[in-house]
N, C-alpha and C positions, 0 to 999 in steps of 0.2 A: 375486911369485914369477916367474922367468922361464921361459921354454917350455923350458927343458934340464931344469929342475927338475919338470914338468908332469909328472903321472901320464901313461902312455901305452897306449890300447887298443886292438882290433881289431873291428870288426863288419862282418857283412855290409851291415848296413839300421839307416839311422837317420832317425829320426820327428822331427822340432821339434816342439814342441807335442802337449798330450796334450787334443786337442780331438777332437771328433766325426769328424772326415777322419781324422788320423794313426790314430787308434783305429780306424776302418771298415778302411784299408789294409793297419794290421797283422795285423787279424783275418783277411784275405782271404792273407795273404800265410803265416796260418799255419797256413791250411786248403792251397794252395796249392805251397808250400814249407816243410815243417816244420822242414828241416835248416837251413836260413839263423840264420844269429844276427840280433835284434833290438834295440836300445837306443833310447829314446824320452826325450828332455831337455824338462822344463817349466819355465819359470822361476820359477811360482807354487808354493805347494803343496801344491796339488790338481790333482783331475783333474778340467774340465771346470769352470774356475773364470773364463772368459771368454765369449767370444760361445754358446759351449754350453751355459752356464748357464742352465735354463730362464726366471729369471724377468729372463735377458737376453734376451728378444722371440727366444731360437731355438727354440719349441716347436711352431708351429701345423699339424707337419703338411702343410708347400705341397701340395696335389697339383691345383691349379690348379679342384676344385672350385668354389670361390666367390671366388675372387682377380680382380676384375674388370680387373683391369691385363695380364691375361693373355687378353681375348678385347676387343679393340678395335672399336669400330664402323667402318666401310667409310662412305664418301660417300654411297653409296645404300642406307645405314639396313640392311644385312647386316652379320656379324658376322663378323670373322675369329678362326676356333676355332683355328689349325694350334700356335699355341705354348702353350695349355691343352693340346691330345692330348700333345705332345713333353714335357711337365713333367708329365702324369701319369703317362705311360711309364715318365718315370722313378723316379719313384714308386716304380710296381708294382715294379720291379727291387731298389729298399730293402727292398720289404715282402717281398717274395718271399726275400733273403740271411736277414732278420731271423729268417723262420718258421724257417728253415733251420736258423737260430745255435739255436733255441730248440729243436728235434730232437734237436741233437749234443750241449746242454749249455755250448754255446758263452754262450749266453745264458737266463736263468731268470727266470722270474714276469715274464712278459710284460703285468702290469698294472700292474709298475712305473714301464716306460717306453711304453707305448701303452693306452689304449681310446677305444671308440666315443664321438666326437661328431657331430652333423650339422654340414655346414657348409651357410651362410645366405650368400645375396649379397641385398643389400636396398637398394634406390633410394625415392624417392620422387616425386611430381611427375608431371603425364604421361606427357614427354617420354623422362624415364627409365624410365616402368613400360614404355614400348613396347619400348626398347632390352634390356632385360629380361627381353621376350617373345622378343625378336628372337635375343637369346642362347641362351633355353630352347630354342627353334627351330630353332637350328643343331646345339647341343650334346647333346639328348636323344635323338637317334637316334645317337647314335655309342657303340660299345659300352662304352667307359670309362668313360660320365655315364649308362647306365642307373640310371630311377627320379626321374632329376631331375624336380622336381615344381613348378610356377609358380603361385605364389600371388598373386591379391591381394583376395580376400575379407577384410574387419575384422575377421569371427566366427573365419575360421580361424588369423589373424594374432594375435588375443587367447588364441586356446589352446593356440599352441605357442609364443609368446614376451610372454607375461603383463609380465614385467618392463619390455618395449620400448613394451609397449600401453598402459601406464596412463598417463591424463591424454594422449595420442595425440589429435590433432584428425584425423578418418580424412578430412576433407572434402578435404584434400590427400592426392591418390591413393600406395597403397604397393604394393611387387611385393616379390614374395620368385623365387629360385631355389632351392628347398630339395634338399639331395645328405644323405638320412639314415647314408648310408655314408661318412660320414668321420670322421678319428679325429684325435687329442690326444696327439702323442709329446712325453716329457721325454727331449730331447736329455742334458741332465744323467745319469740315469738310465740309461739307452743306454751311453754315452759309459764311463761304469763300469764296466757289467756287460764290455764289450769290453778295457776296457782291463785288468781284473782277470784278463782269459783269458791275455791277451797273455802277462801276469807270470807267470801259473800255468803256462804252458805256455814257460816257460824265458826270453822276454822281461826285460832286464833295464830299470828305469824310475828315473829320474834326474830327481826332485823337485827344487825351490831351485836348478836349473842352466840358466843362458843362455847361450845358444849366441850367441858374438862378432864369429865369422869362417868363413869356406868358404873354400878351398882347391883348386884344383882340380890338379893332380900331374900327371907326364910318360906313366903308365901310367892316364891317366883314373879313378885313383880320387882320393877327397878328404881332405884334412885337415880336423877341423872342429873349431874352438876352444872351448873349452865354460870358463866361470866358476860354480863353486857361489856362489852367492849369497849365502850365509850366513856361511860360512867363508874366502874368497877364493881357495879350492885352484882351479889352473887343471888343463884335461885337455884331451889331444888325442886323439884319436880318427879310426883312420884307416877308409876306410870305400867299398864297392863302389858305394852309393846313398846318395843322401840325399832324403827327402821333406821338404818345408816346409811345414806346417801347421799355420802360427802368427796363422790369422786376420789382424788388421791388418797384425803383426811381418812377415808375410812378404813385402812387396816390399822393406827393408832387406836382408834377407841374400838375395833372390834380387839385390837389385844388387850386392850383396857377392860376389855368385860370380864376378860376370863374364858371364855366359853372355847370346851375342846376343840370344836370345827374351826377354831382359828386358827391353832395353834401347828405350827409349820409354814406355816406362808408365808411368803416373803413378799416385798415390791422391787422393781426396779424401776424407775424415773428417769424417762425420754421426753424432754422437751423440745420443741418442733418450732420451725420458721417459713413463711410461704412471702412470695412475690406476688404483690397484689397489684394489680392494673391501675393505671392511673390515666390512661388516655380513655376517653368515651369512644371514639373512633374505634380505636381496637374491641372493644367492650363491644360492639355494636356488629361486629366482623363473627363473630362466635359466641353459638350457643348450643351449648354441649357438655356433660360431664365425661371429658374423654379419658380414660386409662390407660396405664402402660403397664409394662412390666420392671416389676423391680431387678433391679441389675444382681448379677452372679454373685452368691454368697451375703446379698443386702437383708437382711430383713423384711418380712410382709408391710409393717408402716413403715416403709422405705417405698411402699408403692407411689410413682408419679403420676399427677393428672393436672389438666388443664380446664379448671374446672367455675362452670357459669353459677352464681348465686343471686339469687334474688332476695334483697334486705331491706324490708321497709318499701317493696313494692317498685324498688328500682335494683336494676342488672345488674353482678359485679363481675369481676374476673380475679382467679388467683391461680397460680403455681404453685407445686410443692409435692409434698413436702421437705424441709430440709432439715436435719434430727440437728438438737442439738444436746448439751448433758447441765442437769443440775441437781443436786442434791434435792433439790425441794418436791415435796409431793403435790402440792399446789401453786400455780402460776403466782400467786399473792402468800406464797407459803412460807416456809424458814427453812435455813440451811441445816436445820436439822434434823429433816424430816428422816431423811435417808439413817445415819447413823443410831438414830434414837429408835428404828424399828428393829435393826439386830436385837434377837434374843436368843436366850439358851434353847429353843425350842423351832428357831428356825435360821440358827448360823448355818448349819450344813447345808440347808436348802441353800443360803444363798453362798456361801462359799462354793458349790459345786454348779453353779447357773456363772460362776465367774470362769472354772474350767471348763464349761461345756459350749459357753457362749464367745468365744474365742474369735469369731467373724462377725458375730456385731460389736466388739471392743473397737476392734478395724474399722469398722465401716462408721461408730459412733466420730473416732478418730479421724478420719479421711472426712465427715462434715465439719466438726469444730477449725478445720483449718481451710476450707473450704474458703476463697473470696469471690469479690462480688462475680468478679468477669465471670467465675468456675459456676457461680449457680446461672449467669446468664447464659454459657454453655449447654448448659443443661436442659436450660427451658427453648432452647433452639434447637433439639432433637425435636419439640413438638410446634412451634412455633421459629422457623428457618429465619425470619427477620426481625426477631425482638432485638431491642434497644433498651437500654438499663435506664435511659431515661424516662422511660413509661411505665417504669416497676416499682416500687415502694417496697422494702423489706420490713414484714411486721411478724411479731410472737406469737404464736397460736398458744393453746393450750398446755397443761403440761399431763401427761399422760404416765400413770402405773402400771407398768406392766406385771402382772402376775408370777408370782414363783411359787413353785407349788412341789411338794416333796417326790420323789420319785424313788421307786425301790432299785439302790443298785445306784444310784447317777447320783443322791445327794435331793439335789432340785432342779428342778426342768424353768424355763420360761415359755409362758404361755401369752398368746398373743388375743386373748379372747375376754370372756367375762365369765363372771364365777362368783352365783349366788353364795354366799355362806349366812346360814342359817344354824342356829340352835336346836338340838336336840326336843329342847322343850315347845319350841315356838314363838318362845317369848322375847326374841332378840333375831333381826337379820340385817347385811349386807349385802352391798354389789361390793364386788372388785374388777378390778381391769378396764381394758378402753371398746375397741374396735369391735364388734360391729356396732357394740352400745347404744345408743340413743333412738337408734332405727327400729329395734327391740326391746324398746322399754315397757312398751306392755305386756308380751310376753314373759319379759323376767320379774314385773310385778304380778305378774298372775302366778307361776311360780312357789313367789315369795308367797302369797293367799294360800296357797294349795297348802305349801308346807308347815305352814303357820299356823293355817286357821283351818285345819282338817274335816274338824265336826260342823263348824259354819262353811264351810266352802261348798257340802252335800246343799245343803241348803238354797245357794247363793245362785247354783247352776241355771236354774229356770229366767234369773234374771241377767244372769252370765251370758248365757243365748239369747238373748233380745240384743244385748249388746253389742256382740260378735258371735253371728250366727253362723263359722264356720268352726266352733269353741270343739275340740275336740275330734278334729276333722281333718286330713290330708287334704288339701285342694288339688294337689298336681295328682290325684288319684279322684276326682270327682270334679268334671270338668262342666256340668251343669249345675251343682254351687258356685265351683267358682265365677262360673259367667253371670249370676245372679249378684253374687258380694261385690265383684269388679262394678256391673254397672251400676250398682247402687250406689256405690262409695264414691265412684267417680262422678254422677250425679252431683250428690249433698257435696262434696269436693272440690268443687265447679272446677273438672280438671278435664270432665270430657263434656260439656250439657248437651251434645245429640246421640249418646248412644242410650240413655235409660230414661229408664220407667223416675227416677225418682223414689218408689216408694221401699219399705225396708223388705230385705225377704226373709224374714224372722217367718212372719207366718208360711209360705211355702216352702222352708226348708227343714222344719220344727221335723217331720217324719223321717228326713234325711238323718237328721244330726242322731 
């Protein structure tokens, strides 16, 4: 069918992907802006059937709790906290939108997609129980990691993680950092309940449709080419904004735009494998999101955990991660994802992230050969009597990792995320994976800020109803944050005897 023949529409906002981002930005955009029209294109069909899917490794919750990749050790045996406070910051700013959504009806039965887990950082060996301390030490006195608790007694270690202890030789020393305040969101779940608002509240949603082409027009709005998938009906759609949040998909049509801020970026695509529980017994034995440390020269998403998820309101259990490699940018994607993004504008990035990266080529290589016994070894550092017949080996997601130019090196890889937005405002992106979905409101507010400049002045007074810490350090303002926690965890139903219930928009309005 040619484009004369192509249905033709009009929106103000159009979403790519109907993942955890596009779904957080529409939600915000229609508390925000009601009057805006919405259209959101997925090329699957479902919502939340890629990287969002929970039992695609996007559930745990980041908030920098027990994620040891986020509090490095220093030369002199101290610990640098500053990018654990800045990831739990943002955190609090998801949980703080989410209680919100769940006030207005926005979002319901908030134990669909969130309850309380502890999260566990657990080392083993001297040299790590020190480093361990050394963390407890820097991290317990700051207001965000109140409560954290440093374990390394055998008895207390047997009685809150039974599963991890049995057949455990304690002669080699263990530490724990245990944070009982933390929780287990199903991004899947979430991603739903948001994107069902969206629909309900005049959003129109466009299943089996991929988006082919960007367009950018003389008066700064965009053309955007959309193919049903199903049916081969082609549509254009003309359009004020467009947001790309298409996980992997999205550095293809952010080079498809055109727009400078794209241009040098690269991806790399690490697909991922976890052992999933299959015995209830065990499942029943632990509950904990416990961390380790990734091994010498591995990668940060090389980190291991033994980690509890709650799906649909029942327990699970998985291990992992185990990397594995494919061309494709998405789990449901094409092998040609990876080749088809080299361009004249970012071979160097990525040819020089192939010289620089020289120990994850290794380490990519030591997984893909990896068999089963070698991953069941693995998961018996944290679990001493696991048995391969209680594991199930399934796909997680596929993940892009970022390549980003660097003066001097070519391109670096970056194991983060990375707003890319337009100059003009009129087009933006997420790229990358990890801490991702934990901070998704954060990096849609962001995307608002930089986008919508002259409406964003505006937006603030209703910004702060929302998330009344908007603008705010919490771990430097320790009577907000005792006000957002108990509120949230309130509406949350994560703690229901420490709060008042009600919001503290109106007592903190002088704060902020």
């Amino acid at each position: 069918m040619s484009n004369q023949n192509a249905v033709e529409t009009k929106t103000d906002v159009v979403l790519v992907g109907a993942g955890i981002m596009s779904a957080t930005l529409g939600a915000l955009l229609r508390q925000l802006q009601p009057d805006w029209s919405i259209s959101t294109f997925e090329r699957l069909d479902a919502v939340a059937a890629e990287s969002s899917d929970p039992w695609n490794n996007a559930g745990t919750g980041h908030s920098a709790l027990c994620e040891l990749n986020y509090t490095p050790e220093n030369s002199d045996g101290t610990v640098d906290i500053k990018k654990a406070v800045n990831v739990n910051e943002q955190f609090q700013v998801s949980r703080q939108f989410w209680a919100h959504a769940v006030e207005q009806g926005i979002l319901t039965q908030p134990k669909e997609f969130i309850n309380p887990v502890a999260h566990v950082s657990f080392v083993h060996g001297e040299a790590n129980a020190k480093y361990l301390r050394a963390r407890y030490d820097a991290l317990a006195g700051n207001t965000l990691f109140r409560g954290m608790e440093y374990i390394n007694d055998p008895a207390e270690f047997t009685k809150r993680l039974p599963l991890m202890a049995k057949g455990r030789d304690f002669s080699d020393p263990i530490a724990l950092n245990w944070s009982q305040d933390g929780t287990d969101v199903d991004f899947g779940a979430l991603t739903k309940q948001l994107v069902g608002h969206i629909g309900k509240t005049g959003g129109k949603m466009y299943f089996g449709h991929e988006v082919t082409n960007l367009t950018q027009n003389s008066d700064k709005t965009w053309t955007v080419k959309v193919t049903n998938t199903r049916t081969g009906e082609k549509r254009v759609v003309r359009t004020r904004f467009v947001f790309v949040g298409a996980g992997g998909g999205a550095l293809h049509l952010l080079q498809k735009s055109g727009i400078k801020e794209a241009k040098g970026f690269g991806g790399f695509p690490v697909s991922g494998a976890f052992l999933r529980c299959t015995n209830p017994e065990l499942i029943a034995q632990h509950s904990a999101k416990v961390y380790g440390k990734a091994a010498v020269g591995a990668p940060p998403m090389s980190v291991p955990h033994l980690d509890t998820r709650v799906i649909g309101n029942k327990p699970g259990l998985m291990f992992g991660p185990y990397a594995g490699w494919s061309p494709k940018f998405l789990k449901q994607g094409r092998v040609t994802d990876l080749p088809g993004s080299v361009k004249p504008n970012n071979i160097l990035s990525m040819l020089g992230v192939g010289v620089s990266e020289l120990g994850l080529v290794k380490y990519l290589v030591s997984e893909l050969t990896k068999s089963e016994a070698g991953r069941i070894v693995d998961l018996r550092e944290f679990a001493p009597k696991a048995q391969a017949q209680d594991w199930e080996l399934i796909t997680a997601g596929q993940r892009v990792q970022v390549i980003r130019r660097a003066k001097g090196k070519g391109g670096v890889l970056e194991f983060g995320t990375a707003v890319v937005a337009a100059e003009d405002g009129s087009i933006a992106g997420l790229l990358g994976a990890s801490p991702g979905a934990s901070t998704a409101v954060p990096a849609m507010l962001d995307v608002l800020e930089r986008c919508f400049p002259t409406e964003f002045q505006g937006w603030k007074g209703k910004l702060r109803e929302m998330i009344p810490s908007i603008g705010v350090k919490l771990a430097d303002n320790e009577g907000l944050f005792d006000q957002v926690w108990d509120w949230s965890s309130k509406v949350l139903e994560l703690d229901s005897a420490s709060a008042t219930g009600s919001s503290p928009v109106a007592d903190t309005a002088a704060t902020v």
